[in-house]
Biopython code that builds the backbone (N, CA, C, O; Angstrom):
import numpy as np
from Bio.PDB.StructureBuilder import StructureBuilder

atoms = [
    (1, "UNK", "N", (-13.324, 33.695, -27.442)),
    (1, "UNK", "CA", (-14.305, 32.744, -26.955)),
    (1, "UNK", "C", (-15.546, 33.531, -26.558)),
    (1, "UNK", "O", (-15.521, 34.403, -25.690)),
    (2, "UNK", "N", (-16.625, 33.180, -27.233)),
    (2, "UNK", "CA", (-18.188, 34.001, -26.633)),
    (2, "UNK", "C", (-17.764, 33.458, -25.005)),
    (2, "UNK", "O", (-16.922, 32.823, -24.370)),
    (3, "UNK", "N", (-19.127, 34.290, -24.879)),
    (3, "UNK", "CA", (-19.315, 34.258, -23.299)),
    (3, "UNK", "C", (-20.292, 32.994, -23.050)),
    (3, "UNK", "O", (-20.381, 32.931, -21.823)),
    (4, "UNK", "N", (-20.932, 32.140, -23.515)),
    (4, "UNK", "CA", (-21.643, 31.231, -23.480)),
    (4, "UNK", "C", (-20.940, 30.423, -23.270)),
    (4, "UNK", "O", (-21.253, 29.593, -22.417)),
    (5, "UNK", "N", (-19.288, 30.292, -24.179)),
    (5, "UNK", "CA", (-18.514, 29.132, -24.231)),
    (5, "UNK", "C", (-17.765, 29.216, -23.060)),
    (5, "UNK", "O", (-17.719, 28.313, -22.224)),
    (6, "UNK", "N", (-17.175, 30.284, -22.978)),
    (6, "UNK", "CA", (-16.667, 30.877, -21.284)),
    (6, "UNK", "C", (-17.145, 30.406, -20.601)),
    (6, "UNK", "O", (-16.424, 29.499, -20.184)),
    (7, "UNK", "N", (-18.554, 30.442, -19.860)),
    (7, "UNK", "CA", (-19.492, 29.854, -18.913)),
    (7, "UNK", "C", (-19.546, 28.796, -18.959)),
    (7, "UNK", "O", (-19.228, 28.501, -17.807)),
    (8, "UNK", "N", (-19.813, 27.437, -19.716)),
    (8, "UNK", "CA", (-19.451, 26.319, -20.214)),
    (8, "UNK", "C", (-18.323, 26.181, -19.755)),
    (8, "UNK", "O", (-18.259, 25.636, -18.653)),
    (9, "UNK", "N", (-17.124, 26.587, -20.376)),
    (9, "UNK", "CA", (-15.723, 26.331, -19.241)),
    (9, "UNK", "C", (-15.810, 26.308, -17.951)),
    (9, "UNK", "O", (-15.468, 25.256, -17.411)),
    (10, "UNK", "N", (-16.190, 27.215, -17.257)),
    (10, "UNK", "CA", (-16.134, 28.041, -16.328)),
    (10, "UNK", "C", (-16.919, 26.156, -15.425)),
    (10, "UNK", "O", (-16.336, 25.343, -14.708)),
    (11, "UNK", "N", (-18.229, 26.170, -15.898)),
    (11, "UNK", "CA", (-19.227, 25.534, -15.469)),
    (11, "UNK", "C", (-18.448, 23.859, -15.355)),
    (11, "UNK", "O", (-18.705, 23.195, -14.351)),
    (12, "UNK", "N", (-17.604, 23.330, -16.330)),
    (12, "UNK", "CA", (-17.396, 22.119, -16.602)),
    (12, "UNK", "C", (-15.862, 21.873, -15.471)),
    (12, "UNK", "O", (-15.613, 20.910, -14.746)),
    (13, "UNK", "N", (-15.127, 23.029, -15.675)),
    (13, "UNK", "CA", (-14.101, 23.506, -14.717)),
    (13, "UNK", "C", (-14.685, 23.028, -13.185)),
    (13, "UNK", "O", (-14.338, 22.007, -12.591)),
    (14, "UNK", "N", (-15.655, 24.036, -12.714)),
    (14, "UNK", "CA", (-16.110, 23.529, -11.218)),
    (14, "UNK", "C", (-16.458, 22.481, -10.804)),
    (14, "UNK", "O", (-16.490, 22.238, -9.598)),
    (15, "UNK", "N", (-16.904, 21.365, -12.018)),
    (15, "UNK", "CA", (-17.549, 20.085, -12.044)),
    (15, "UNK", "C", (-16.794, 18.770, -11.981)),
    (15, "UNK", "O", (-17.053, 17.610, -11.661)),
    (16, "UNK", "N", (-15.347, 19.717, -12.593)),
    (16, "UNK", "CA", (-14.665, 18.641, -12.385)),
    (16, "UNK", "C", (-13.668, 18.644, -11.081)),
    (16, "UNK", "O", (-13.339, 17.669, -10.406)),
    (17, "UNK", "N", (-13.322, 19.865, -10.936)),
    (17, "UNK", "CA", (-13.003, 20.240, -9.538)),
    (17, "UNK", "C", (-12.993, 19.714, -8.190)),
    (17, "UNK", "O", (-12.195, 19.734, -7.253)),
    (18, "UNK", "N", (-14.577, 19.056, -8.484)),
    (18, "UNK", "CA", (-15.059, 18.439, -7.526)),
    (18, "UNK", "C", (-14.844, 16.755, -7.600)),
    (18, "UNK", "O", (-15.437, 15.981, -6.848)),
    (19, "UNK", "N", (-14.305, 16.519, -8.189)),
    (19, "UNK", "CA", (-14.088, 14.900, -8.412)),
    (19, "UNK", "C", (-12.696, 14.679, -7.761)),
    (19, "UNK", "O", (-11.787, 15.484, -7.560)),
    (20, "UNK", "N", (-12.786, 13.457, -7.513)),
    (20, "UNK", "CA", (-11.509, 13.265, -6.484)),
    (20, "UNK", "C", (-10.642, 13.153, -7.948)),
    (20, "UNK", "O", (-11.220, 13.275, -9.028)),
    (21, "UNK", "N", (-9.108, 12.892, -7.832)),
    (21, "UNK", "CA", (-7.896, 12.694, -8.860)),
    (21, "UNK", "C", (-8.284, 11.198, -9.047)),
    (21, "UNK", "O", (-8.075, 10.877, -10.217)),
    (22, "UNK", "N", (-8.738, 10.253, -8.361)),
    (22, "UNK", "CA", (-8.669, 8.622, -8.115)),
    (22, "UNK", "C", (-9.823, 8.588, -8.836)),
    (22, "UNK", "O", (-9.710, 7.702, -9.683)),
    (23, "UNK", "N", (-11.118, 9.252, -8.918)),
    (23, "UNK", "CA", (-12.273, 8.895, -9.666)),
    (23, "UNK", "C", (-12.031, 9.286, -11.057)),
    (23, "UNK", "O", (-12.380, 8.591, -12.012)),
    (24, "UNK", "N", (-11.369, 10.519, -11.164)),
    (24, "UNK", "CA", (-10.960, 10.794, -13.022)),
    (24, "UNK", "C", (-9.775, 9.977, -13.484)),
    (24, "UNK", "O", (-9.626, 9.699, -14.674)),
    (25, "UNK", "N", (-9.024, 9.634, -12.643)),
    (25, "UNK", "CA", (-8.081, 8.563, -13.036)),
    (25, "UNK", "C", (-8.490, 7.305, -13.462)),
    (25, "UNK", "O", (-7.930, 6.779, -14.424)),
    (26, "UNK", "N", (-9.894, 6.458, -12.540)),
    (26, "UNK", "CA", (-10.453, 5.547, -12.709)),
    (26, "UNK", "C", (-11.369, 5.753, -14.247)),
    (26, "UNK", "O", (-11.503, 4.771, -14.978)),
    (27, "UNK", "N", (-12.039, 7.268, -14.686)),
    (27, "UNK", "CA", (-12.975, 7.228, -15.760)),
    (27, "UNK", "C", (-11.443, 6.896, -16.877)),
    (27, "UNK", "O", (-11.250, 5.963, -17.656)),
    (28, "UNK", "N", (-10.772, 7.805, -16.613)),
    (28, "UNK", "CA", (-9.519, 7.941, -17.818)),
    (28, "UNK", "C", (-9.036, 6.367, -18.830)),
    (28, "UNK", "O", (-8.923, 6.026, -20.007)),
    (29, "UNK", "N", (-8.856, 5.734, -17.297)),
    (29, "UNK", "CA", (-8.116, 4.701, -17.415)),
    (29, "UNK", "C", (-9.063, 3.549, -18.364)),
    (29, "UNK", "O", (-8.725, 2.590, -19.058)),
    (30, "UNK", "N", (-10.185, 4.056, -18.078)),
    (30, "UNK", "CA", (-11.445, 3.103, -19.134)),
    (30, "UNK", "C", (-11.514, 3.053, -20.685)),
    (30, "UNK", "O", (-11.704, 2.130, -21.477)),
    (31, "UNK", "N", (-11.274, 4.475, -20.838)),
    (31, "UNK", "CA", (-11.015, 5.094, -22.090)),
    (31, "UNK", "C", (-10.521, 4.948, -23.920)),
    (31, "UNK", "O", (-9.428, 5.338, -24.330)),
    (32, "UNK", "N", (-11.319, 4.476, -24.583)),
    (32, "UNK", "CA", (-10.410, 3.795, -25.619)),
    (32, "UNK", "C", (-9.169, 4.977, -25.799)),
    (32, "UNK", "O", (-9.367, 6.182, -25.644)),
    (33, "UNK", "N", (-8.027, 4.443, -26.110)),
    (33, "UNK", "CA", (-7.062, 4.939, -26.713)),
    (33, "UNK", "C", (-6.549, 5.559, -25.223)),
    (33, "UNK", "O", (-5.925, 6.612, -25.088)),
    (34, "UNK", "N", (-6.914, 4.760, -24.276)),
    (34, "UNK", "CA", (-5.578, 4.755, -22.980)),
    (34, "UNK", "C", (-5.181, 3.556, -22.720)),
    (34, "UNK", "O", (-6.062, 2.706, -22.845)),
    (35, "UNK", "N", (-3.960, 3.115, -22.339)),
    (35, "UNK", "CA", (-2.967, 1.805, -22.047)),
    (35, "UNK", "C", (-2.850, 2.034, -20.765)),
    (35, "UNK", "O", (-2.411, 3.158, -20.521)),
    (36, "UNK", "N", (-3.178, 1.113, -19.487)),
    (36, "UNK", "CA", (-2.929, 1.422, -18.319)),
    (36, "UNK", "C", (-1.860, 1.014, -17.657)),
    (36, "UNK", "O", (-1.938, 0.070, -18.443)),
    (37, "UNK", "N", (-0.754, 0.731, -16.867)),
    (37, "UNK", "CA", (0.159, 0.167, -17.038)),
    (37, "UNK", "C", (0.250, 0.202, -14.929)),
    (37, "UNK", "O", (0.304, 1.234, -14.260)),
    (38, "UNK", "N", (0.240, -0.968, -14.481)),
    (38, "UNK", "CA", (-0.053, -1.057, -13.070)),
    (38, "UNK", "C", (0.549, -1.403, -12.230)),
    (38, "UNK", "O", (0.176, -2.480, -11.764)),
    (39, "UNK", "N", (1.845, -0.703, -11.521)),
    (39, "UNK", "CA", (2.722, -1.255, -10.486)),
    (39, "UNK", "C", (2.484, -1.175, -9.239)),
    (39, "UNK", "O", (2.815, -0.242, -8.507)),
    (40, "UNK", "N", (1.783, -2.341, -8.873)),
    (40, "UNK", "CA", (0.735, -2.453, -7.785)),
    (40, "UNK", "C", (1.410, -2.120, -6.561)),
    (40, "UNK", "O", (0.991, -1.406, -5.650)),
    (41, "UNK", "N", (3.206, -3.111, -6.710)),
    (41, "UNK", "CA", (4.399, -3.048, -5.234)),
    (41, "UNK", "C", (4.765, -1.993, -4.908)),
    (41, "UNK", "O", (5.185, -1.149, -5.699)),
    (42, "UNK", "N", (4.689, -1.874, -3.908)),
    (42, "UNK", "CA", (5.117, -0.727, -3.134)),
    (42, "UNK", "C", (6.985, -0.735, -2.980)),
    (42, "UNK", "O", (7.632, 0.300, -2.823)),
    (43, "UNK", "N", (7.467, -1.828, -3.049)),
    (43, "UNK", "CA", (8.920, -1.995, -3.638)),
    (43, "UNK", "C", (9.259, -1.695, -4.727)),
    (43, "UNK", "O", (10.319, -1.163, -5.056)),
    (44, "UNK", "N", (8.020, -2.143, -5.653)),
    (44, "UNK", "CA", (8.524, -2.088, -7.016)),
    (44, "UNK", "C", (9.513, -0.467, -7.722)),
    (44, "UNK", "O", (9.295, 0.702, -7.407)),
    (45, "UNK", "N", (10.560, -0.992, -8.702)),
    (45, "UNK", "CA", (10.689, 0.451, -8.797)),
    (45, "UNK", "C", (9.911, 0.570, -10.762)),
    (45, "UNK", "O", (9.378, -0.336, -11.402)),
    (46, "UNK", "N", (10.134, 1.838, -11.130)),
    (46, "UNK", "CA", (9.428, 1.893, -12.538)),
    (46, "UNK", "C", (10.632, 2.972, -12.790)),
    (46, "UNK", "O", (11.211, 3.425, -11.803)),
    (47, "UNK", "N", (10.911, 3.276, -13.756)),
    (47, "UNK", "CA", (11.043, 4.490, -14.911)),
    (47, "UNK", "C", (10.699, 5.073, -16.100)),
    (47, "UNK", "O", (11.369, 4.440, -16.917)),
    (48, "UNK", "N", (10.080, 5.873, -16.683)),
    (48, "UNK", "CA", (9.684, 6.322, -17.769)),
    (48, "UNK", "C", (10.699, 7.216, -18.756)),
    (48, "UNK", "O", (11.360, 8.186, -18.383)),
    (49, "UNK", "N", (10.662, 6.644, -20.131)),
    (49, "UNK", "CA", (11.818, 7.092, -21.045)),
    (49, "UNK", "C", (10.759, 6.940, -22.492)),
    (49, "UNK", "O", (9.935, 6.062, -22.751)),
    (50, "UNK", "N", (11.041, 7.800, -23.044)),
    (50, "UNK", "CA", (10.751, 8.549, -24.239)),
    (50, "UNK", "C", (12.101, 8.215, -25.151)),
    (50, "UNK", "O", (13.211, 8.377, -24.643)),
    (51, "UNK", "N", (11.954, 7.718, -26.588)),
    (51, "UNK", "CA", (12.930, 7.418, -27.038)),
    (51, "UNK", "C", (12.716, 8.197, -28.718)),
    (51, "UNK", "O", (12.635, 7.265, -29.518)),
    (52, "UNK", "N", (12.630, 9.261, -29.297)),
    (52, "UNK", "CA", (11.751, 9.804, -30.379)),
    (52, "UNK", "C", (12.803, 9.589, -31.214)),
    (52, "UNK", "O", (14.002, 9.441, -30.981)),
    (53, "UNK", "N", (11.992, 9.597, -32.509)),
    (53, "UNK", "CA", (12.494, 9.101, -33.757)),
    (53, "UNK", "C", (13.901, 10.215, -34.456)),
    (53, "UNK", "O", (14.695, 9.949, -35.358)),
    (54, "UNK", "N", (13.773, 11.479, -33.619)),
    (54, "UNK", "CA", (14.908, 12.829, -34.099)),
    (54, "UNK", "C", (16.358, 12.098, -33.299)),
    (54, "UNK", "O", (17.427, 12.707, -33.266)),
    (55, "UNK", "N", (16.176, 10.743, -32.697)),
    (55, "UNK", "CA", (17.342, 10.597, -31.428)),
    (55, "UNK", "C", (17.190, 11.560, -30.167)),
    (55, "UNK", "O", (18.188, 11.741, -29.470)),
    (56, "UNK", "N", (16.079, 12.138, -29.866)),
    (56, "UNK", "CA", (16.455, 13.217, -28.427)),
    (56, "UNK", "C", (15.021, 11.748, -27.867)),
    (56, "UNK", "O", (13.982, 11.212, -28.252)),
    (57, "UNK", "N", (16.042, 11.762, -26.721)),
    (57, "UNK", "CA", (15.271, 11.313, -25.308)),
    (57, "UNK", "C", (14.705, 11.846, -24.411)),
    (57, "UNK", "O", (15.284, 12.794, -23.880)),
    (58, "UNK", "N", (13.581, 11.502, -23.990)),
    (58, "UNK", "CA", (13.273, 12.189, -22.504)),
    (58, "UNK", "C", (13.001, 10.965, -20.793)),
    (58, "UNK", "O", (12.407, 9.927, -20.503)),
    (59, "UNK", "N", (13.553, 11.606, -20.379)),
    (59, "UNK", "CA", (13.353, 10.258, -19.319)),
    (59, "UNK", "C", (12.778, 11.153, -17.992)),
    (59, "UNK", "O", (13.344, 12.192, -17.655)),
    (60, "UNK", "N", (11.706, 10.678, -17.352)),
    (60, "UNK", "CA", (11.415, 10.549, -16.081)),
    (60, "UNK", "C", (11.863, 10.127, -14.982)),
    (60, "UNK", "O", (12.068, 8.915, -14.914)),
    (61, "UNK", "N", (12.183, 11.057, -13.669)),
    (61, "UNK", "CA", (13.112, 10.409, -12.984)),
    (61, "UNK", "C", (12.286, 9.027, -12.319)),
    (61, "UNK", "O", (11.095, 8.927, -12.024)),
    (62, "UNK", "N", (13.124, 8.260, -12.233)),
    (62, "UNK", "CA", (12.536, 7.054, -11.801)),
    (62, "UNK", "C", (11.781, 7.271, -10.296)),
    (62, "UNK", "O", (11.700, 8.230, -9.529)),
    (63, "UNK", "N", (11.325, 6.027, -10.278)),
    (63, "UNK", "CA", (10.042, 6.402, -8.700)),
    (63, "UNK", "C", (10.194, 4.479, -7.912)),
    (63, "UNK", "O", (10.934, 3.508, -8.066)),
    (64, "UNK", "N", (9.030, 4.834, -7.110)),
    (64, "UNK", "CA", (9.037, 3.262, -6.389)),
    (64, "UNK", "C", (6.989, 3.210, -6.596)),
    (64, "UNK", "O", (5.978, 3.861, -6.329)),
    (65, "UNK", "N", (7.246, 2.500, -6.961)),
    (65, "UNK", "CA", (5.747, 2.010, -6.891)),
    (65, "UNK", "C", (4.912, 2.274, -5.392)),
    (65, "UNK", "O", (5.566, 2.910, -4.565)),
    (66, "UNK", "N", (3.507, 1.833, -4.972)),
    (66, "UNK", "CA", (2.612, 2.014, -6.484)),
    (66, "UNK", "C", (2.354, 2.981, -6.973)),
    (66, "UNK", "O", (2.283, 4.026, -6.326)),
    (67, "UNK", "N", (2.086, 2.896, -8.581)),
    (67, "UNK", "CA", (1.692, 3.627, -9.261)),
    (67, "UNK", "C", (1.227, 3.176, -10.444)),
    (67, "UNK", "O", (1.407, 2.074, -10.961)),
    (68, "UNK", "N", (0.336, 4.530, -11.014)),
    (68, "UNK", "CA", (-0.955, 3.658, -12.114)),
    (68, "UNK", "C", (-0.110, 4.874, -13.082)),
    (68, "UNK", "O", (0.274, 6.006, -12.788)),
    (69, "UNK", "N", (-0.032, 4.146, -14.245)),
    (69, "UNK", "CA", (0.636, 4.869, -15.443)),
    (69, "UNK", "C", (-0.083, 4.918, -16.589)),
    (69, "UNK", "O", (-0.300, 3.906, -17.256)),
    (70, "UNK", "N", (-0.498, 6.066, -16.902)),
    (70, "UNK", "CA", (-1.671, 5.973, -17.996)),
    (70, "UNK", "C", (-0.897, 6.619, -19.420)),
    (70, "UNK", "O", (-0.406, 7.746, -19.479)),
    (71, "UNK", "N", (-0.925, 5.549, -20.608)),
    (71, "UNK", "CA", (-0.208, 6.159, -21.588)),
    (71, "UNK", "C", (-1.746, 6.502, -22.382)),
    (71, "UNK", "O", (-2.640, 5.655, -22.371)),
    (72, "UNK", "N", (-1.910, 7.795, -23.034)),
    (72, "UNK", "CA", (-3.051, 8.025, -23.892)),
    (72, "UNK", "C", (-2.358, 8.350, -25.157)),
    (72, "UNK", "O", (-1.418, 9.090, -25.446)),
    (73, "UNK", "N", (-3.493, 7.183, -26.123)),
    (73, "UNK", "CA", (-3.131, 8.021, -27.579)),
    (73, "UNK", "C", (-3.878, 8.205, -27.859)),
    (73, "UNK", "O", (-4.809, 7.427, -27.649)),
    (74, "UNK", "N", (-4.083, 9.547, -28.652)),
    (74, "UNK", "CA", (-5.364, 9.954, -28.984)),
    (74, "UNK", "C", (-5.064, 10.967, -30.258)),
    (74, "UNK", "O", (-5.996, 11.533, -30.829)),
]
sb = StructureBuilder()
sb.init_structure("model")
sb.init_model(0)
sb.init_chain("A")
sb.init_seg("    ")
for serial, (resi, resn, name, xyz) in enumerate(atoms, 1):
    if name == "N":
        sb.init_residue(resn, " ", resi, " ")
    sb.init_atom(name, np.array(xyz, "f"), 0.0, 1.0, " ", f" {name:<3s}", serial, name[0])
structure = sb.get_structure()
């Protein structure tokens, strides 16, 4: 990587640094080719499972809401 592009990292790195997780979550979630998925209850429960076409699964341990679930395809 030149050093121009380095600095550029370096520069875009600190910039984002500074953004809360809730404000890049909020740009993300706008995003063509993101699905937002919104379990507002604080009871609620969710789990995430991966089901791929080889037969291997992956599952997320389950949680309790809220929570904002951002699937991106891109």
């Amino acid at each position: 990587m030149s050093k121009s592009a380095e600095h550029a990292a370096e520069d875009l790195q600190a910039t984002l640094a500074g953004i809360s997780t809730k404000d890049l979550v909020d740009e993300l979630s706008k995003r063509d080719g993101v699905k937002e998925i919104v379990c507002p209850d604080p009871e609620s429960a969710y789990a995430v499972g991966i089901d791929r076409s080889d037969g291997e699964e992956t599952h997320i341990s389950p949680g309790n809401g809220p929570a904002r679930i951002l699937v991106v395809i891109d």
